[in-house]
Backbone bond lengths (Angstrom), bond angles and torsions (degrees), N, CA, C in turn:
res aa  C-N    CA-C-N  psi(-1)  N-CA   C-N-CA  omega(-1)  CA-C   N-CA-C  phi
1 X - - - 1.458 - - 1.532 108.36 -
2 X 1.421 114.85 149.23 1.631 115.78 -172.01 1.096 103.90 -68.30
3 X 1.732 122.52 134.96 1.182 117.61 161.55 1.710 109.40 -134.24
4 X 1.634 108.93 155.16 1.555 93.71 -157.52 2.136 92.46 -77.77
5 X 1.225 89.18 173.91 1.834 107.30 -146.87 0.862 126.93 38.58
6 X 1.313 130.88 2.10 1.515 118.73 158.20 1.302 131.78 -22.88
7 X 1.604 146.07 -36.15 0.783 124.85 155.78 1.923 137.92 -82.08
8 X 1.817 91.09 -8.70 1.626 82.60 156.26 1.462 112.42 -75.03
9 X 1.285 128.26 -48.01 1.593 107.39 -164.93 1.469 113.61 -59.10
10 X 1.558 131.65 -23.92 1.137 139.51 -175.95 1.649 103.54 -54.85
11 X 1.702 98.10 -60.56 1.545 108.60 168.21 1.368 119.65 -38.43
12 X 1.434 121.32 -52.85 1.279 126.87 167.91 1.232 138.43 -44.97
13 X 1.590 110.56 -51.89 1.811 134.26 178.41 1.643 87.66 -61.28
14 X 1.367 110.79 -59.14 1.864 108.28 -156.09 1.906 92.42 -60.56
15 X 1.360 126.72 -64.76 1.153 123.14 -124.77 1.873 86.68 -78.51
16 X 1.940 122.96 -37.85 1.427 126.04 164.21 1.444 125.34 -28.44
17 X 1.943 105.52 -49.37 0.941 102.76 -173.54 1.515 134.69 -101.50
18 X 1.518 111.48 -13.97 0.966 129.95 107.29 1.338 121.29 46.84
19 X 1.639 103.47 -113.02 1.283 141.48 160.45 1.475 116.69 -41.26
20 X 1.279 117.69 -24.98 1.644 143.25 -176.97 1.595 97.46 -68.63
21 X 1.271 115.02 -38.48 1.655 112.76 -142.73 1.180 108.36 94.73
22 X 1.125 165.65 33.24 1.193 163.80 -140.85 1.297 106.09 -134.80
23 X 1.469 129.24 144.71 1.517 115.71 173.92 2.245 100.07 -118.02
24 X 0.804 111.78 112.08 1.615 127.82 -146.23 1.823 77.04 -98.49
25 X 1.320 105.63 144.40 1.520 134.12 -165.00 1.432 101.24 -128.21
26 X 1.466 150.02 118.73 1.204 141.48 165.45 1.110 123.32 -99.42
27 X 1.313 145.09 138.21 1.756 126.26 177.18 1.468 85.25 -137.06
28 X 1.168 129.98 134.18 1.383 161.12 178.85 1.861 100.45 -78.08
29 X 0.987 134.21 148.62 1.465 152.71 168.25 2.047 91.43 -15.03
30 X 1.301 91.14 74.11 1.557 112.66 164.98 1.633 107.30 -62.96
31 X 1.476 114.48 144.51 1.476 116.18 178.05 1.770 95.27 -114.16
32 X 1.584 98.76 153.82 1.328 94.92 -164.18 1.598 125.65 -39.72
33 X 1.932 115.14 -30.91 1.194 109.87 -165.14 1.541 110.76 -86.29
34 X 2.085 127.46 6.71 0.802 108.21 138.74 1.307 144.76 -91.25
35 X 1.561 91.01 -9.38 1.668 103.04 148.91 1.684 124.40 -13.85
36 X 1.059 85.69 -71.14 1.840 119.20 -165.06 1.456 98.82 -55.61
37 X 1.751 95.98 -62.99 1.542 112.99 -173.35 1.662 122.05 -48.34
38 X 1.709 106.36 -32.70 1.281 101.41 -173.97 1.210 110.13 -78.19
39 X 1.630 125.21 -47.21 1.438 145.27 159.20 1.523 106.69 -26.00
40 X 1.479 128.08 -19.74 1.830 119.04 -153.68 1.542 70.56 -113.07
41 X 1.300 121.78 -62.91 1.327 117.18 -169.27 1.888 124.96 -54.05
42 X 1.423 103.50 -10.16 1.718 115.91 -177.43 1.559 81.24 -83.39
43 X 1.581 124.93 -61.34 1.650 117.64 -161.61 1.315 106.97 -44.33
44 X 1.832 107.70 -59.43 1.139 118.20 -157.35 1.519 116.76 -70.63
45 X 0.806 136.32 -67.87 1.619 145.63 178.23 1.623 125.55 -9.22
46 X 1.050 111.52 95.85 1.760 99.38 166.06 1.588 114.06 -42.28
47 X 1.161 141.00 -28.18 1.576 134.19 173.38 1.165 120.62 -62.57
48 X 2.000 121.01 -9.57 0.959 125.85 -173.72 1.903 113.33 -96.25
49 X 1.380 90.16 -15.85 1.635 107.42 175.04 1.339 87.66 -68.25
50 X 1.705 153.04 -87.23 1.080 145.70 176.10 1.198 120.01 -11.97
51 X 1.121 126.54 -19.99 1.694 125.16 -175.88 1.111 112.90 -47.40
52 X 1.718 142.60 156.51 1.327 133.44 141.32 2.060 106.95 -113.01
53 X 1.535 88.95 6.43 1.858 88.47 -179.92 1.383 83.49 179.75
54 X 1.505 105.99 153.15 1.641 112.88 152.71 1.426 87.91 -141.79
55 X 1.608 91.50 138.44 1.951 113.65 159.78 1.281 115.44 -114.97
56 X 1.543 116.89 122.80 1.590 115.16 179.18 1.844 93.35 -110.23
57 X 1.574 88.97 142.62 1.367 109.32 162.19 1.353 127.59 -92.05
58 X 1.373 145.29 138.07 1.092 103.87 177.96 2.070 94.62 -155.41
59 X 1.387 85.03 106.22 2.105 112.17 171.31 1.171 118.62 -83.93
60 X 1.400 103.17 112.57 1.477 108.34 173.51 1.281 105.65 174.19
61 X 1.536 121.73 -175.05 1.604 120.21 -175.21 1.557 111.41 -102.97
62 X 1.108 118.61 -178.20 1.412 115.81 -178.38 1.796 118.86 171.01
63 X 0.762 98.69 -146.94 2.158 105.83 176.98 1.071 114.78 -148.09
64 X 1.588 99.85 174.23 1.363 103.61 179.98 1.593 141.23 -85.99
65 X 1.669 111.12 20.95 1.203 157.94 -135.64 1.366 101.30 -137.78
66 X 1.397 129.04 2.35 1.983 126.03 172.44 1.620 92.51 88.08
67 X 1.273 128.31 -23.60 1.155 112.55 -170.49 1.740 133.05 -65.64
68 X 0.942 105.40 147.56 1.746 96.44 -165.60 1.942 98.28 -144.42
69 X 1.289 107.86 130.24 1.267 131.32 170.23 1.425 125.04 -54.94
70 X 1.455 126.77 113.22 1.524 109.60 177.36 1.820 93.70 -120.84
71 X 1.201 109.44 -168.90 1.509 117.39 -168.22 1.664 109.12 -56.35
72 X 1.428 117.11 -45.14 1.352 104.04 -175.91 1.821 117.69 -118.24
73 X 1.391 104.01 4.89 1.723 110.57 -172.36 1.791 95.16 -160.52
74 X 1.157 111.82 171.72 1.306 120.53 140.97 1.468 136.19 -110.35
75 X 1.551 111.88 167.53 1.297 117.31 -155.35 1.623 124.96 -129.66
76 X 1.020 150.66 99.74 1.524 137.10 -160.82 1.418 131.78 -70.15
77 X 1.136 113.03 121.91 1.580 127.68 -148.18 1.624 120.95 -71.75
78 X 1.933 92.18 -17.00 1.403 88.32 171.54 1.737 105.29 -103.21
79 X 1.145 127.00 -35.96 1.676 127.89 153.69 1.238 121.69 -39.19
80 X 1.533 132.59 -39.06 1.474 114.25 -152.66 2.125 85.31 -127.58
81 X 1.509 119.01 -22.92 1.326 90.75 166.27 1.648 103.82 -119.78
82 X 1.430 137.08 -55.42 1.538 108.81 -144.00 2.133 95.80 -81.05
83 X 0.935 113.44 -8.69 1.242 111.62 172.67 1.713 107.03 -63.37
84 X 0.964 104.47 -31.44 1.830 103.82 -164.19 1.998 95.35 -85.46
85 X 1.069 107.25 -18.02 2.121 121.83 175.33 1.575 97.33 -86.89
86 X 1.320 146.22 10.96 1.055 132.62 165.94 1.369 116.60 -56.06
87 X 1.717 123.02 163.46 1.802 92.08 167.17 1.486 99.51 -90.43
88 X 1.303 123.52 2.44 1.631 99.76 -173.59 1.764 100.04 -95.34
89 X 0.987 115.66 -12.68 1.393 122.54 167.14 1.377 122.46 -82.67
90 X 1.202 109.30 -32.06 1.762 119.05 173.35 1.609 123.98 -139.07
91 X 1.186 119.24 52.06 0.829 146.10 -143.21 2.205 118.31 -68.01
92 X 1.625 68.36 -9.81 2.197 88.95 179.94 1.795 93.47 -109.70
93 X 1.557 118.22 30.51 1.564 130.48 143.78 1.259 112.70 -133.49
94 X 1.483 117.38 12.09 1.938 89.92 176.75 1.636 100.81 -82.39
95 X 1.314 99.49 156.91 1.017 141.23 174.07 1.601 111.75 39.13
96 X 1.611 95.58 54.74 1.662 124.51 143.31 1.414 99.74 -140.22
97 X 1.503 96.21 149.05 1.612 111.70 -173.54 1.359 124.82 -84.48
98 X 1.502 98.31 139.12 1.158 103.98 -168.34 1.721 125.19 -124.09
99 X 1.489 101.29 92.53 1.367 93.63 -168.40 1.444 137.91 -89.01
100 X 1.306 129.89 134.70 0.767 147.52 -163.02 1.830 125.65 -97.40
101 X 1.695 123.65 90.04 1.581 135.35 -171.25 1.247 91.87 -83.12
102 X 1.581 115.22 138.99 1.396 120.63 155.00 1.530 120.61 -118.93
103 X 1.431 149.27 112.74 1.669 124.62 -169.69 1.783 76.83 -131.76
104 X 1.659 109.75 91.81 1.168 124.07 167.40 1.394 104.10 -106.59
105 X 1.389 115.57 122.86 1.323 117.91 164.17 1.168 136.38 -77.55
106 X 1.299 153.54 98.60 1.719 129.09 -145.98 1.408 91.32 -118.29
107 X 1.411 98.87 -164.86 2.064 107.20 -176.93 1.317 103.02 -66.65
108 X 1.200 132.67 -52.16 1.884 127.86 -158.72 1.998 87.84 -101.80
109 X 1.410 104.50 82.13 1.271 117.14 -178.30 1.716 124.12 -57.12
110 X 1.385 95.81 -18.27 2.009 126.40 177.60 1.183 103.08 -156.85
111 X 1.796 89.97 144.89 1.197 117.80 153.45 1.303 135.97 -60.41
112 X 0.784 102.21 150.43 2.004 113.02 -171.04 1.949 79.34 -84.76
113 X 1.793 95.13 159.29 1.210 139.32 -170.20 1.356 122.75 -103.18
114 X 1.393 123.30 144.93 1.392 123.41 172.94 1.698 106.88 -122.60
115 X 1.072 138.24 98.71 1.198 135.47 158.35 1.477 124.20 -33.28
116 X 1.210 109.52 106.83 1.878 117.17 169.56 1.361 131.02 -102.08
117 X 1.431 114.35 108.10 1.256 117.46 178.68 1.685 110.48 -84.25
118 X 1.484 116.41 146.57 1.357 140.22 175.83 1.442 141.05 -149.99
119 X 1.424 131.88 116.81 0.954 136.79 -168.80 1.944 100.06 -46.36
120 X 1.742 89.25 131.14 1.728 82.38 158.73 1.590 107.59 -117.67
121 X 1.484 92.13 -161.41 1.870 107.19 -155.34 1.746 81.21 -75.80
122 X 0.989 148.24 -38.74 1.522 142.68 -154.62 1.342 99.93 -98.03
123 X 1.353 128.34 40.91 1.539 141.79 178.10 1.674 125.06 33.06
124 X 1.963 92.95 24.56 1.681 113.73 -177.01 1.544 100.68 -103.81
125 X 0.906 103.02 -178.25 1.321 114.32 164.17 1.628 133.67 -120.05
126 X 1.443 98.09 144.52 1.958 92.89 -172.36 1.678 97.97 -125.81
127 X 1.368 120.44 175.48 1.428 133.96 -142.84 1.231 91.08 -169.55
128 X 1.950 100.79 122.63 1.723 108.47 159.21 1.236 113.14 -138.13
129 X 1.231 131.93 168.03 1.557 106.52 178.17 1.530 103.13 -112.79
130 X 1.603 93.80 166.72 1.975 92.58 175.15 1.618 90.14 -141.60
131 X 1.406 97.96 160.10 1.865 100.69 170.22 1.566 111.23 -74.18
132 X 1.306 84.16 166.40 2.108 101.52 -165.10 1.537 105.47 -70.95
133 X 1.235 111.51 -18.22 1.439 117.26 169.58 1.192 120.44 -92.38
134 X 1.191 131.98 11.62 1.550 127.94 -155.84 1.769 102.36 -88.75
135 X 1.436 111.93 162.40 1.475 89.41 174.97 1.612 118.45 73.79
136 X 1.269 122.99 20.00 1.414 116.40 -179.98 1.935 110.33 -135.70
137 X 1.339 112.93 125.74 1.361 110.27 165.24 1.763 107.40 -113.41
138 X 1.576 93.88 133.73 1.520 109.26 155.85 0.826 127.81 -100.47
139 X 1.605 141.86 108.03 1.598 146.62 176.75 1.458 116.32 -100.50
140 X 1.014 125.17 76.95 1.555 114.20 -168.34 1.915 93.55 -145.57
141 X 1.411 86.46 175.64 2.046 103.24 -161.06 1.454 96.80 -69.23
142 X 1.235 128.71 145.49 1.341 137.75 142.75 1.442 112.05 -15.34
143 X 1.297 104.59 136.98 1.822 114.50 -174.61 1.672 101.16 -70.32
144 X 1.574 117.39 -14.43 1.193 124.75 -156.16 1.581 87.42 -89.39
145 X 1.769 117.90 -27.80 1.841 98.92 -149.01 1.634 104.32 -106.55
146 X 0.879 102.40 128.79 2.252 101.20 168.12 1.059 107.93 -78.23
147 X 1.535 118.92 125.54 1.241 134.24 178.22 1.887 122.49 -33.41
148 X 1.086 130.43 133.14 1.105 134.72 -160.89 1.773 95.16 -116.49
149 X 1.460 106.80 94.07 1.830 103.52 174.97 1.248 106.24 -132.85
150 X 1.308 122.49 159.82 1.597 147.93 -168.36 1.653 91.62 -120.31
151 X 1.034 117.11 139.08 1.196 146.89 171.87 1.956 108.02 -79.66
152 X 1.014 104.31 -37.79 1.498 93.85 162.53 1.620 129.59 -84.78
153 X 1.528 106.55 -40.20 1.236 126.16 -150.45 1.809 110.58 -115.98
154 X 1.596 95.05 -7.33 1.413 103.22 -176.55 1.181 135.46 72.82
155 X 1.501 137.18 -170.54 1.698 117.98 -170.44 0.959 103.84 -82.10
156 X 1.308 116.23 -174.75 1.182 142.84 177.68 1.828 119.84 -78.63
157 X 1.184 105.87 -25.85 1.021 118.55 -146.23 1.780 98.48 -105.35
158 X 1.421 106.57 -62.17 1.389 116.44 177.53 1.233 118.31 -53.72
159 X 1.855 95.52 -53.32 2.028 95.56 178.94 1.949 102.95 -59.55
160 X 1.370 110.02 -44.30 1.842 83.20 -163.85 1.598 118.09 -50.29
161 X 1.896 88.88 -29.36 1.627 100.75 -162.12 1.644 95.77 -55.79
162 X 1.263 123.44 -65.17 1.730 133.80 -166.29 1.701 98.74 -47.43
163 X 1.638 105.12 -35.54 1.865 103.39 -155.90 1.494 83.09 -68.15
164 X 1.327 129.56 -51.88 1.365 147.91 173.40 1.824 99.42 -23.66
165 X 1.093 107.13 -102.47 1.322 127.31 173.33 1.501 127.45 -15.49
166 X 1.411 113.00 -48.18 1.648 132.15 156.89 1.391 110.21 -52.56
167 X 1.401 111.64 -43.94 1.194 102.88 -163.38 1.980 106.24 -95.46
168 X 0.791 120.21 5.21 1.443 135.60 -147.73 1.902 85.51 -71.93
169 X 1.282 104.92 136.49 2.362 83.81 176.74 1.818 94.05 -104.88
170 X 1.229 122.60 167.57 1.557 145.29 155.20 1.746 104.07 -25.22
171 X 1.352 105.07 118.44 1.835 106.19 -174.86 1.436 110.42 94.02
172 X 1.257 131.43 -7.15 1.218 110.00 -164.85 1.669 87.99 -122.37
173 X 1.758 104.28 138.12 1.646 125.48 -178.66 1.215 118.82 -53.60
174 X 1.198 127.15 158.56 1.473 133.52 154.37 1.785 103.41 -60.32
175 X 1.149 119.55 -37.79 1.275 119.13 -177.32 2.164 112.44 -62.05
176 X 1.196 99.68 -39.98 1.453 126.78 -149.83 2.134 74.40 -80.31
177 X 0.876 110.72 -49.37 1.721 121.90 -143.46 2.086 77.04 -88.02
178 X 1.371 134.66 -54.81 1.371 116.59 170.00 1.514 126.32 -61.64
179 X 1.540 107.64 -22.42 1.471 92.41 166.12 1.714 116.07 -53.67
180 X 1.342 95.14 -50.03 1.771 105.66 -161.66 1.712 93.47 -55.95
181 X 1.295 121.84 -59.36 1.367 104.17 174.10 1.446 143.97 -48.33
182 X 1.518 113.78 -27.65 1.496 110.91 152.91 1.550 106.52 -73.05
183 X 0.612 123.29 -70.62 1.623 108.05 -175.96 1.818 118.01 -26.35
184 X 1.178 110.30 -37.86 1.244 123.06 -172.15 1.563 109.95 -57.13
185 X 1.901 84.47 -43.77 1.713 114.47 -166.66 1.576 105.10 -69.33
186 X 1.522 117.78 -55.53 0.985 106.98 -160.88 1.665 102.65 -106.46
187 X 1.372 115.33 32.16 1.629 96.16 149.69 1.685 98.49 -138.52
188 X 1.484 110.44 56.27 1.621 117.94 161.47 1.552 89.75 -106.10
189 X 1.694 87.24 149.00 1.242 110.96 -169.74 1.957 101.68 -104.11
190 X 1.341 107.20 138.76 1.078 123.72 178.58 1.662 123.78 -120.66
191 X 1.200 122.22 145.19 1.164 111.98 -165.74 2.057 101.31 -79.06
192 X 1.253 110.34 125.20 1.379 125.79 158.06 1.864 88.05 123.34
193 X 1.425 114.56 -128.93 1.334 125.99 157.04 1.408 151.87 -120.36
194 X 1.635 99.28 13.30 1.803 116.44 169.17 1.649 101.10 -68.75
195 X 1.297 80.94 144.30 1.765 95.17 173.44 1.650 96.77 -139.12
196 X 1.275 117.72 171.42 1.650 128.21 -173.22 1.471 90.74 -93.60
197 X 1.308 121.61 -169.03 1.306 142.78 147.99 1.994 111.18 -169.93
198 X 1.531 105.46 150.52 1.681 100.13 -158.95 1.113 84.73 -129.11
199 X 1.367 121.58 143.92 1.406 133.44 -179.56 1.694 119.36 -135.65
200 X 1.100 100.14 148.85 2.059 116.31 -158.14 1.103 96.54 -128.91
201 X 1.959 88.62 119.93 1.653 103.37 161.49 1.810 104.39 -111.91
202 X 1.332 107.95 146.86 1.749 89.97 174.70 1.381 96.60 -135.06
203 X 1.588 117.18 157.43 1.828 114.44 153.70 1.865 79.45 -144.51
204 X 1.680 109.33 44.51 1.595 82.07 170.33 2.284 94.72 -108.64
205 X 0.926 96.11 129.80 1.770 116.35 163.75 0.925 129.95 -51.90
206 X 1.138 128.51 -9.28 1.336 119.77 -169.70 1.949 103.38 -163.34
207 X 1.586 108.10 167.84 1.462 112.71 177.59 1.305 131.21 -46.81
208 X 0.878 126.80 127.16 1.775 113.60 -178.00 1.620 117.41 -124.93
209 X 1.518 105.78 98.41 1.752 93.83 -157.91 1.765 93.80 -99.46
210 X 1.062 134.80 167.78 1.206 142.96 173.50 1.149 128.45 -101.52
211 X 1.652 105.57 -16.35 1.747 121.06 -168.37 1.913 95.03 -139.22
212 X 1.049 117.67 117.95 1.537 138.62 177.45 1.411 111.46 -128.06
C-alpha cells in the first residue's frame, strides 16, 4: 500500500544492504496472496537452505492489532509472516537469524510527549521533549510461552536472568548480558517438548552496563 517515502527508504534498504553483500529482493505493493506466496516460497526453496540470515522489510500501513495492509486486503503479521520463520515451519532457517523491519504506519502515527526541564551551565534553564515511552526495556517470555518453574530451583527464566547478571564482567551491556540469557533459555532442555522463549522490547538509546 502507498506510503509517503516509500520509495526513498526502498532506495535506502537496497543500496545499505547492498554494500553488506546482501542480495536485496523487492516486491512492489504485494496483495495478500503474494503475501502468502513469498512466505511459502522462503519455507519452500532450496536457496533458502543457503541462507546465512534473511531480513524482511516490510512498508505499508496497518493497526495496532498486527494488522498490516497489502494492495487489495490486509494481512496478520504474526499468522501470515513470523509464524511462517518458525524452525518447525521453516526449518532450512532455524537457528540462523532472522530479522525482521517493520515501517508500519497506523492512525496515532506518534507518540505523545513529556516535556523536560533542566538546569543549564548559565544557571537558567533549558527544555526538550522526549516520548512517554522513551527509556523503557521489556524482557519478559513470549505471550505464546507458560512459564516453566521448579518448585525447588525456581523458573526458568528469572534464575538464568540473575545466573546471567552475576556473571555479567565490567563493559559488557544489559543488551549483550540478555542475549546470553535467551540463548541460555531457549536451548535448556526440558523434559517432553516445551521449551521457553524471551522476548525484547527497547526505546532505551543508549548503553546500559550494570557493572562499572
Amino acid at each position: 500500500m502507498f506510503r509517503v517515502g516509500t520509495k526513498r527508504d526502498v532506495a535506502a534498504i537496497k543500496e545499505t544492504f547492498e554494500k553488506l553483500g546482501w542480495t536485496v529482493v523487492i516486491i512492489n505493493d504485494p496483495t495478500c496472496s503474494e503475501v502468502r506466496d513469498t512466505m511459502e516460497e522462503i519455507r519452500e526453496s532450496k536457496e533458502t537452505r543457503e541462507l546465512t540470515a534473511l531480513a524482511i522489510f516490510i512498508l505499508s500501513h496497518g493497526d495496532n492489532n498486527g494488522k498490516i495492509y497489502a494492495y487489495d486486503f490486509y494481512y496478520d503479521f504474526k499468522k501470515e509472516i513470523l509464524n511462517c520463520l518458525t524452525a518447525s515451519e521453516c526449518p532450512n532457517l532455524a537457528g540462523k537469524p532472522k530479522l525482521i523491519f517493520t515501517q508500519v504506519c497506523k492512525e496515532k502515527t506518534t507518540h505523545s510527549s513529556a516535556l523536560i526541564k533542566f538546569e543549564s551551565d548559565d544557571d537558567g534553564y533549558s527544555t526538550y521533549r522526549i516520548p512517554d515511552f522513551s527509556d523503557v526495556l521489556i524482557y519478559q517470555l513470549a505471550s505464546y510461552n507458560n512459564c516453566i518453574c521448579n518448585l525447588k530451583t525456581g523458573s526458568w527464566f528469572i534464575q538464568a536472568l540473575c545466573n546471567r547478571i552475576k556473571q555479567c564482567e565490567v563493559g559488557e551491556s544489559i543488551l549483550q548480558t540478555l542475549m546470553k540469557v535467551s540463548h541460555d533459555i531457549e536451548t535448556r532442555h526440558n523434559r517432553g517438548f516445551s521449551k521457553q522463549q524471551p522476548f525484547l522490547q527497547s526505546t532505551i538509546d543508549r548503553d546500559l552496563y550494570l557493572k562499572h
